[in-house]
Structure formats: C-alpha cells, structure tokens
C-alpha positions as CSV (number, residue, x, y, z in Angstrom):
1,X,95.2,141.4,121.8
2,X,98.2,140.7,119.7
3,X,101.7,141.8,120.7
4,X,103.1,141.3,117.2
5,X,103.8,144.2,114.6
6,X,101.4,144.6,112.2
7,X,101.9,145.0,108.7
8,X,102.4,147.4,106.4
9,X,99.7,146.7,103.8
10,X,97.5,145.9,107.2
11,X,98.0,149.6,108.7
12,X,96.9,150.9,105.4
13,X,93.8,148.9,104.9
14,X,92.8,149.8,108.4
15,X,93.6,153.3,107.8
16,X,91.8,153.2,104.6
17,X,88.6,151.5,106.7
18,X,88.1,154.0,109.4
19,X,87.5,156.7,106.9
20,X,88.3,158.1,103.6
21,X,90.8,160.0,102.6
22,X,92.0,162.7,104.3
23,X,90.4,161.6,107.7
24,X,92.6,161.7,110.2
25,X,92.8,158.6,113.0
26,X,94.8,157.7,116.0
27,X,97.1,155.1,116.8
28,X,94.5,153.8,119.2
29,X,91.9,153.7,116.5
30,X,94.2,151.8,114.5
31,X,95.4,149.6,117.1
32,X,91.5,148.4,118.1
33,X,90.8,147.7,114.6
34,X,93.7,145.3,113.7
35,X,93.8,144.1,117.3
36,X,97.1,144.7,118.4
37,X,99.3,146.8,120.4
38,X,99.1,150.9,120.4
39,X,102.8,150.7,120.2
40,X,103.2,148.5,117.5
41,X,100.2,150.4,115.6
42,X,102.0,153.7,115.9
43,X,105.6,152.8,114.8
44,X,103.8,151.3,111.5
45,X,102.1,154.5,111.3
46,X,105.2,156.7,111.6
47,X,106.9,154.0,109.2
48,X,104.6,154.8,106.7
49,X,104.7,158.3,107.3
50,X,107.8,158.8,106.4
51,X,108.0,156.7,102.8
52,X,105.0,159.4,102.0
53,X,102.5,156.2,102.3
54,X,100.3,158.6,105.1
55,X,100.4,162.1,106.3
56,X,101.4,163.1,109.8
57,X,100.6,165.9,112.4
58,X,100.3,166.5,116.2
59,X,96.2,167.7,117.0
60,X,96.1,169.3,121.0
61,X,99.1,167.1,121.6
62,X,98.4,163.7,119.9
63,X,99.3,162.4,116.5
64,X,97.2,161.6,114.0
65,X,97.7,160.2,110.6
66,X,95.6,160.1,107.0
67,X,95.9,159.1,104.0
68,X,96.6,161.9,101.7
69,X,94.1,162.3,98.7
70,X,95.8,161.4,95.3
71,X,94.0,160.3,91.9
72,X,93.8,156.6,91.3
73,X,96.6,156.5,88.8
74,X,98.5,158.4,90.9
75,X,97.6,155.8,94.2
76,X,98.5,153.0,92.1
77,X,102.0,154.2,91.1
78,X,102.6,154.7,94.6
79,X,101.5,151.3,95.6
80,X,103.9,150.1,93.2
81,X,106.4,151.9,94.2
82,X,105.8,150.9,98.0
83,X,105.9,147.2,97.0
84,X,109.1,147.7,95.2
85,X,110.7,149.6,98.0
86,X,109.6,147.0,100.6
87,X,110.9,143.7,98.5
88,X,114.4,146.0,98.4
89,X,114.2,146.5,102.2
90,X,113.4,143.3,103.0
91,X,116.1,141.1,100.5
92,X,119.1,143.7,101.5
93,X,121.7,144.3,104.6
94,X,119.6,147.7,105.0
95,X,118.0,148.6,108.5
96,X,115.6,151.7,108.4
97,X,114.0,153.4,111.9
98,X,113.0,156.3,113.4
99,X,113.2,157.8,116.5
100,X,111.8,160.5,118.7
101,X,113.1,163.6,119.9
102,X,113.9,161.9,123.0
103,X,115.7,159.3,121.0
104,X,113.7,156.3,121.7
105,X,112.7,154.0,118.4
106,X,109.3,154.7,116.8
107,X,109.4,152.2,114.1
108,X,112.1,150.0,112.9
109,X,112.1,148.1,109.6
110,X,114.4,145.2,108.6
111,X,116.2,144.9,112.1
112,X,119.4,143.3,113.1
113,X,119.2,139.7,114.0
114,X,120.1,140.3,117.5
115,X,116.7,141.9,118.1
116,X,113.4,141.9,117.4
117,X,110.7,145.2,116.5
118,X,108.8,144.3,119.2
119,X,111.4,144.6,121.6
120,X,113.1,147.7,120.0
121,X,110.2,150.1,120.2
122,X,109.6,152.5,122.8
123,X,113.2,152.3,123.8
124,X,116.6,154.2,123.6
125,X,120.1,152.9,122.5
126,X,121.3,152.5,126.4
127,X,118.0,150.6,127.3
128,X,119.4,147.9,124.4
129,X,123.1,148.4,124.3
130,X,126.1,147.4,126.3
131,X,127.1,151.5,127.4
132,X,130.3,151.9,125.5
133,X,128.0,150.7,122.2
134,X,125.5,152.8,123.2
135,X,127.5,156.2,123.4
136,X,128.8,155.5,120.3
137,X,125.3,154.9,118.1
138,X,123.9,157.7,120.3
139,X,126.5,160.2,119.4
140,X,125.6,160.7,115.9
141,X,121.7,161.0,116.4
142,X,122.3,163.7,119.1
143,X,124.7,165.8,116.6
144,X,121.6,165.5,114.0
145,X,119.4,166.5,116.9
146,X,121.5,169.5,117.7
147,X,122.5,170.7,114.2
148,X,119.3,170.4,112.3
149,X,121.1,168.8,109.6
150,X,122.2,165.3,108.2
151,X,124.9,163.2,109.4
152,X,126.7,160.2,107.5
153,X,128.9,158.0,110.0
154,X,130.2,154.6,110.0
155,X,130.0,153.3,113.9
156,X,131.3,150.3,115.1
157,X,130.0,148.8,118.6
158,X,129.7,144.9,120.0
159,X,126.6,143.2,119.7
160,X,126.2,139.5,121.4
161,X,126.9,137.8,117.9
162,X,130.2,139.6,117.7
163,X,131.0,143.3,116.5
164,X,129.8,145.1,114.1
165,X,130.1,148.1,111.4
166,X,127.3,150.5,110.1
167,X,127.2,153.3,107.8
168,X,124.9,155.3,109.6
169,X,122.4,157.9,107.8
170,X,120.5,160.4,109.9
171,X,118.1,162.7,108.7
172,X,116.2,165.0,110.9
173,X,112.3,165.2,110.0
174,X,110.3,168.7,110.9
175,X,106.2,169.2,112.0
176,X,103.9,171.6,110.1
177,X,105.7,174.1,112.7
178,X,109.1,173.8,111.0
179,X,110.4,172.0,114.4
180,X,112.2,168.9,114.7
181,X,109.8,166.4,115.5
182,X,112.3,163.2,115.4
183,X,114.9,161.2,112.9
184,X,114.8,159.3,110.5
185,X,117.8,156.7,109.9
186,X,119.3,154.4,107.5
187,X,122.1,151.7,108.2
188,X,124.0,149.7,106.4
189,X,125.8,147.0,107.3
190,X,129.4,147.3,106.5
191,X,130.7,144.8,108.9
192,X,132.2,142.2,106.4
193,X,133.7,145.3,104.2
194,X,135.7,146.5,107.3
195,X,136.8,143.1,108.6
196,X,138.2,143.0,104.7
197,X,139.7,146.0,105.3
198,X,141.6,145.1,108.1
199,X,142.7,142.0,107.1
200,X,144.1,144.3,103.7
201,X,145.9,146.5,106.3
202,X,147.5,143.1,108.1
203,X,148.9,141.7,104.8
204,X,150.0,145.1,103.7
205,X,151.9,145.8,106.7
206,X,153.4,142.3,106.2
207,X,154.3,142.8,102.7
208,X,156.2,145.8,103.6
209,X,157.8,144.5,106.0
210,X,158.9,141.5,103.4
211,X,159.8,144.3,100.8
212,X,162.6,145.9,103.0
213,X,163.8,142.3,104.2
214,X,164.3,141.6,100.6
215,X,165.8,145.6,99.9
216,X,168.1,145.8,102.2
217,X,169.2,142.4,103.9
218,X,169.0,139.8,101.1
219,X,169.9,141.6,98.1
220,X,172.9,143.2,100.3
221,X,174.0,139.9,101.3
222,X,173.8,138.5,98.0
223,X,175.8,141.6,96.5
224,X,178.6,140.9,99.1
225,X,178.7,137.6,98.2
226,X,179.0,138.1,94.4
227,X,181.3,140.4,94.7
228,X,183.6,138.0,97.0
229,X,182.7,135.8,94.5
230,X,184.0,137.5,91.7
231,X,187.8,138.1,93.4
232,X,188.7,134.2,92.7
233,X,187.9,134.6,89.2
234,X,191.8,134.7,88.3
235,X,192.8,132.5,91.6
236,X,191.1,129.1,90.4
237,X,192.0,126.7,87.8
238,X,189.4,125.3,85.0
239,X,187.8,122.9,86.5
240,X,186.9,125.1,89.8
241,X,186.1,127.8,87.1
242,X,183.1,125.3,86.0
243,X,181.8,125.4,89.7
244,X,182.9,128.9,90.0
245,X,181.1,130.5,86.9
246,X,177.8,128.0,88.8
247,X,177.7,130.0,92.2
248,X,178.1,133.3,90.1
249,X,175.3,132.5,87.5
250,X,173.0,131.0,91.1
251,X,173.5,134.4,93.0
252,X,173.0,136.6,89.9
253,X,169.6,134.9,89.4
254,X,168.7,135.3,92.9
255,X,169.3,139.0,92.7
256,X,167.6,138.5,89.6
257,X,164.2,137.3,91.8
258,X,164.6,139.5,94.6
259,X,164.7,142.5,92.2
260,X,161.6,141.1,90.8
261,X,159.8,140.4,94.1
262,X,160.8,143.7,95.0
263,X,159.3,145.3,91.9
264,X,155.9,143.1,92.5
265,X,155.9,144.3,95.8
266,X,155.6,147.7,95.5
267,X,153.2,147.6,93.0
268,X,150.8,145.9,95.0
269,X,151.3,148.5,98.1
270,X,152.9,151.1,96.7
271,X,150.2,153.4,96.1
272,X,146.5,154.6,95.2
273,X,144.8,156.7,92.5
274,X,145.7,159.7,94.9
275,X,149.6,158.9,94.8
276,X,149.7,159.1,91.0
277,X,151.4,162.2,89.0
278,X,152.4,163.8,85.9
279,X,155.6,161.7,85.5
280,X,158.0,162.1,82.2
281,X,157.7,159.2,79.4
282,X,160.7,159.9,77.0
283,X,162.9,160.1,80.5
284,X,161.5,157.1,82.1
285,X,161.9,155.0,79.2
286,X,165.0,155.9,77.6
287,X,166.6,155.4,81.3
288,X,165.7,151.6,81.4
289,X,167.0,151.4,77.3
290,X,169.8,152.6,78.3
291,X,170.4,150.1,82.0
292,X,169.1,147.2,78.8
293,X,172.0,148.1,76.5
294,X,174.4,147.8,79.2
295,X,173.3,144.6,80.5
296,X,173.2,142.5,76.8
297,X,175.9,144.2,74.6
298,X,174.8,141.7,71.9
299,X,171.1,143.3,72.0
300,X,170.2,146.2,69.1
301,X,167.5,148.5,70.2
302,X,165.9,150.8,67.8
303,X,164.2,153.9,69.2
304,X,161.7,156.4,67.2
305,X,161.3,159.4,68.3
306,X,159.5,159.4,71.9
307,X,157.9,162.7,72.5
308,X,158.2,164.5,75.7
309,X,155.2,164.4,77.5
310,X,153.9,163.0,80.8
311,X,151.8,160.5,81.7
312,X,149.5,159.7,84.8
313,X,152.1,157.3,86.4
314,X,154.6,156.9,89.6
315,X,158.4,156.0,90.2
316,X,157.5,152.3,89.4
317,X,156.9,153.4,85.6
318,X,160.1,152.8,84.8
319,X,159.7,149.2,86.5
320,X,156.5,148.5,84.1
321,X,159.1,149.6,81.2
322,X,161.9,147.7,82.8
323,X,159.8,144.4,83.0
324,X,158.1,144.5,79.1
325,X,162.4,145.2,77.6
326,X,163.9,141.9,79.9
327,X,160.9,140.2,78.5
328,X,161.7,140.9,75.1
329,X,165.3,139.7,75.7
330,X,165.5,137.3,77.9
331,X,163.3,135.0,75.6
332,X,165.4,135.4,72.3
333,X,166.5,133.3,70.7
334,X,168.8,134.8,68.3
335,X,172.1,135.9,69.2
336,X,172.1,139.5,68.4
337,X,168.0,140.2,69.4
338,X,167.0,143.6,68.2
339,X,163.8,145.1,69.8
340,X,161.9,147.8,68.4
341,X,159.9,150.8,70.4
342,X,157.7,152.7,68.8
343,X,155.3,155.5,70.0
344,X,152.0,157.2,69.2
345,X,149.6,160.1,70.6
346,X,146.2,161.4,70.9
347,X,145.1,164.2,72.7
348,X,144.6,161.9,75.9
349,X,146.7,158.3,75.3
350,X,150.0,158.0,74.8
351,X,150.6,154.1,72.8
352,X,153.7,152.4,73.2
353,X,154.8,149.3,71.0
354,X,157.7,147.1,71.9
355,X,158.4,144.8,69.3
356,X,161.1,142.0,69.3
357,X,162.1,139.9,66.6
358,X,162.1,136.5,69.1
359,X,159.7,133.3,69.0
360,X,157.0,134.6,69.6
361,X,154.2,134.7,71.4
362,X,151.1,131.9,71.0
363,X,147.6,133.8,70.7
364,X,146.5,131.1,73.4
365,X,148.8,132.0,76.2
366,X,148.9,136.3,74.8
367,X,146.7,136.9,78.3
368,X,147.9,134.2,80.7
369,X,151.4,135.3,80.8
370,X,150.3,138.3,82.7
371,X,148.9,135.8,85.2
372,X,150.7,136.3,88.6
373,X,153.3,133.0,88.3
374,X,152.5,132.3,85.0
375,X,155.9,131.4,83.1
376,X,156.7,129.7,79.7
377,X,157.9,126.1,79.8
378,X,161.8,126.7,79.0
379,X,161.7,130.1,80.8
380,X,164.1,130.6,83.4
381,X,162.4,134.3,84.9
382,X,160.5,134.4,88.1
383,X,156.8,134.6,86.8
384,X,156.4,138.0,88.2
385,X,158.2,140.5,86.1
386,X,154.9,140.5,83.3
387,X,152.7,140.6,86.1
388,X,154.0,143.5,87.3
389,X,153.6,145.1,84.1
390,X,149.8,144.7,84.4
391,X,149.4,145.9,88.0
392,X,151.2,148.8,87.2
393,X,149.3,149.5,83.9
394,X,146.0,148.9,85.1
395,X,146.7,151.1,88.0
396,X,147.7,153.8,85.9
397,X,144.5,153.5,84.1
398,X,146.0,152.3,80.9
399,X,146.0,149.0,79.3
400,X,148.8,146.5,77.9
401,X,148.2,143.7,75.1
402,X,150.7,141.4,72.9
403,X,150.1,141.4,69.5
404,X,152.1,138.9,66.6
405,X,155.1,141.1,65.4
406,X,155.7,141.1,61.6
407,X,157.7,138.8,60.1
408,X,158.2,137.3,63.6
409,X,158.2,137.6,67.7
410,X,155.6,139.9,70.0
411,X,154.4,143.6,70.1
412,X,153.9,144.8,73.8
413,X,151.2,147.7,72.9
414,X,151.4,149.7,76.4
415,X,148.5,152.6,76.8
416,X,149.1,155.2,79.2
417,X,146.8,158.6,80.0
418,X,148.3,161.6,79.7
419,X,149.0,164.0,81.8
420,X,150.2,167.2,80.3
C-alpha cells in the first residue's frame, strides 16, 4: 500500500468508479481502490470538498463524500474551472488546508518547503512547530473556532530555513446541522514583503536621523561661519577680497546643497497619502515669489491672477514651488531673466505654468532632468532640487512636465488635485 497522497483528478475518478452520482463512499472505500493510505484518501476528499468538487456529510458518525449530480455542461465548466484553480495553486506562494475541530490538518495543498502533506496530516501546529511558533499560528484558528466567524492575520514564526511571514485567512466551514465542523485556511507568503518593509523602516530611520544632522548641525555651523565670514568684508585689502568673496561664494553653495538635501529628504520620508491636506495654493506660491524676488533683484516675475483655492498637498508644497522658480533662474542666461506663472482650473485640477525666457530646455533631456542626480553639463545646482519636484508632485497625485516656451526657454506645467 502506498503512503503517498493521491491525486486530485485520481480521488475523483475513484469516486466516480465506486458509483454514480450521488452515491456516497468512505474514505476507506476510496483508499482500497487507489491503494493508498486512509489518511491520505481522506484529506483529498475533504480537499475536494471544499472547492465544491464533492459533497460532504457525517452518516452514524463517519464521513462520507459524493459527487453531486450536475448536467454535463455544467460538469465540464466545473472541471475547467478545477484545472484552472489547481495550475494557480500550484505556480503561486499560496498554501491552502483544512483542519478539524480539534485543529489537526485534514488536507493541505501546496505546502511550505519545510514539510511535506504526508507528514502534515493528522497533526496539530505543536506536533510540527517549535512552541512559541506554534502559539502564534494556533491563536488565530482558535479565535475562528470560537467566534464562528472569519479571521485575516499576518503571523510571523521560525521555521528551520529561517523565519517567516503569512497572511493568514481562516474561514470556519458548518455540517448540514449548522455546526462547525472544521476550517478552512489560506496563506500567503508575505515573508519577502516584510523583510522589505523592515529594511524601508532601517533606511528611513537613518534618513531622519541624516535630515536633522543636516537641519541643525551643518547648516548651523555653516551659518556661523558665513556670517563670521562676512565681518572681514571691510577689514581686508583686494587681493584677500579675491579669496575672501571664494570662501563666501563655497559656504553659500554648501548651504545651498544642504537646503536641498534637506528638501529631498523630507520628501522621501515626510509623509503618506494619509498625511496629505487641503493646503492654500495662491499663499504657498506667492510666499516662495516673494523669498525669489528677494534673492535675484535683477529677476522680473510676472504673476496672473492665482485663485484661492486649495490643493491636496503638505508643508513641502511650497518646496515643490521653491525648486521649479530656482530652476527657472539659476539657468538664465540673460541678465535681467523674467519668469512667467500662469494658472488654470477645472472643477478637480488646478494647472500651473512657469515659464522662463532662458535657454531652454532639449526635448531629449525634458524627463531626465527629473532623474534623481541628473544635472545639465554647465550647471552648478545639486541634481536634487527637480527631483524633488517630482516626488512631491507625484505624491500629491498630480503630475509635472516641461514644455518649449514661446519665443524661447521652458514651461514647468505643474498639475495638482484640488481640494476645496
């Protein structure tokens, strides 16, 4: 007699051989025919049982199962549908069993490596787990058990290959009596997802800690030093004003980059979907065209009228605004640069257009320069501030695009939901 599990497609021919439809047989039965194992025979049979494939029911205290009656269109379909389900059971990380009231396995399909059916039937989580991995895959079957009801749960426990994650589905199954008569689970194997997680956690905890190092120690140290700096100004002579204009144009840039790792920063940990909020556009924007004007006197901004309303954003909006009107400046190259901003709504986007009247910007490189790095060969930025402007954006659930300005230089088009 064979030890091995039999098939699914075997059970079903065997059932189908020891009588027509609607005859009821017993594991035994089954077992004798395709010479195996009772135990293998039944957790096939409960298997099938609960795809629909057989009917089940207890007669004076044993189980029997049959083959419901169904017209032969209707029995192909299913067939069909079995095979389908089966080649998606058996080429995915799914694991589907049963148990009994008593908890112990009835049928498993698509086990973990770490075990096989054959040694997995008949038994209960402490009879193949290590005890603290055992409580914890128990717990959730006994709650189902308790409550009647279904129970979602992702469990995490140590197997010999290492430790791993499940989503865990339970679903309590009733007998023609309405009582619970066992479970019938679903796992998924989430193990790689939450070892991703983690590792997200670990590098978001370290950019944070980067973020204040660069907040409040390096840019503090650099604005002493500037502003020592900038108290020689009238004790030097011309040739140490050469070296001294050097160090004050060296520390301004490095604020420069630490403002825009900052910025970059945040916007990659600074929030979710959940953290976002009505926040005001006119208010936002016309506070970073203002900071602009102050820092190039020589610059000529032109505003149209920005209506108030809000869009789905955060605080770092006004970085996304901040980033697109340095952009538009710092690559002039006309002495008196004029930039352009321009706005239009629907009832659900709000369209920004900043135009400039610079170089331009080549249609081959219009999407790389959002690219994380990405900087044009006689730039002197960090390669950060336009990707920050697409983190942001996308974030938000808007979009940004460059488009050729007319008779010259770029249009950032920046699309934002609203939120009022």
């Amino acid at each position: 007699m064979s030890s091995t599990f039999p098939s699914p497609s075997a059970v079903l021919a065997a059932v189908e051989d020891l009588g027509p439809p609607g005859s009821p047989v017993t594991a035994t039965e089954v077992a004798e025919r395709l010479d195996c194992g009772a135990d293998p025979a039944r957790s096939r049979l409960d298997a099938l049982a609960v795809d629909g494939s057989l009917a089940r029911r207890t007669v004076d205290g044993t189980p029997v199962w049959w083959r419901p009656q169904r017209s032969a269109s209707d029995e192909a379909g299913f067939s069909r549908d079995r095979e389908r389900l089966d080649f998606v059971v058996e080429n995915s990380p799914l694991v589907l069993f049963g148990l009994d009231t008593g908890l112990r396995y009835t049928w498993v399909e698509n086990p973990h490596p770490d075990f096989e059916e054959a040694s997995v039937v008949g038994k209960r989580d402490e009879d193949l787990l290590p005890p603290a991995a055992a409580r914890a895959v128990s717990a959730p079957k006994r709650r189902a058990l308790e409550t009647g009801e279904r129970v979602r749960e992702e469990v995490s426990y140590e197997l010999p290959s290492g430790p791993v994650t499940y989503d865990l589905t339970i679903e309590p199954f009733r007998d023609e009596a309405g009582d619970i008569a066992g479970l019938a689970c679903l796992s998924f194997d989430v193990t790689e997802r939450k070892q991703n997680e983690r590792e997200l956690e670990r590098r978001t905890a370290e950019l944070e800690a980067l973020n204040r190092l660069i907040r409040h120690d390096i840019r503090n140290d650099m604005a002493v030093m500037l502003g020592w700096a900038e108290t020689l100004e009238d004790h030097v002579d011309d040739e140490g004003r050469q070296s001294l204009d050097r160090i004050l144009r060296s520390g301004r840039h490095v604020v420069d980059l630490t403002e825009g790792a900052r910025d970059a920063i945040e916007a990659l940990v600074g929030g979710s979907d959940a953290d976002l909020e009505p926040t005001p556009l006119s208010q936002t924007l016309h506070t970073e065209i203002d900071l602009l004007r102050e820092a190039y006197p020589a610059l000529t901004v032109e505003v149209d009228d920005v209506p108030d309303v809000s869009v789905h954003a955060d605080a770092m909006l006004g970085s996304a605004f901040k980033n697109v009107l340095d952009n538009a400046v710092r690559h002039s190259d006309r002495d008196h640069p004029t930039v352009e901003v321009g706005c239009s709504l629907d009832p659900s986007l709000v369209e920004l257009r900043i135009s400039d009247d610079g170089p331009g910007i080549p249609d081959d490189r219009k999407e790389s320069v959002f690219e994380k790095g990405n900087r044009g060969e006689h730039s002197t930025g960090t390669g950060i501030g336009l990707y920050v402007v697409r983190t942001l954006v996308d974030r938000y659930g808007g979009d940004v695009w460059i488009e050729d300005n007319e008779p010259r230089g770029a249009t950032f088009v920046v699309r934002l939901p609203r939120a009022d």
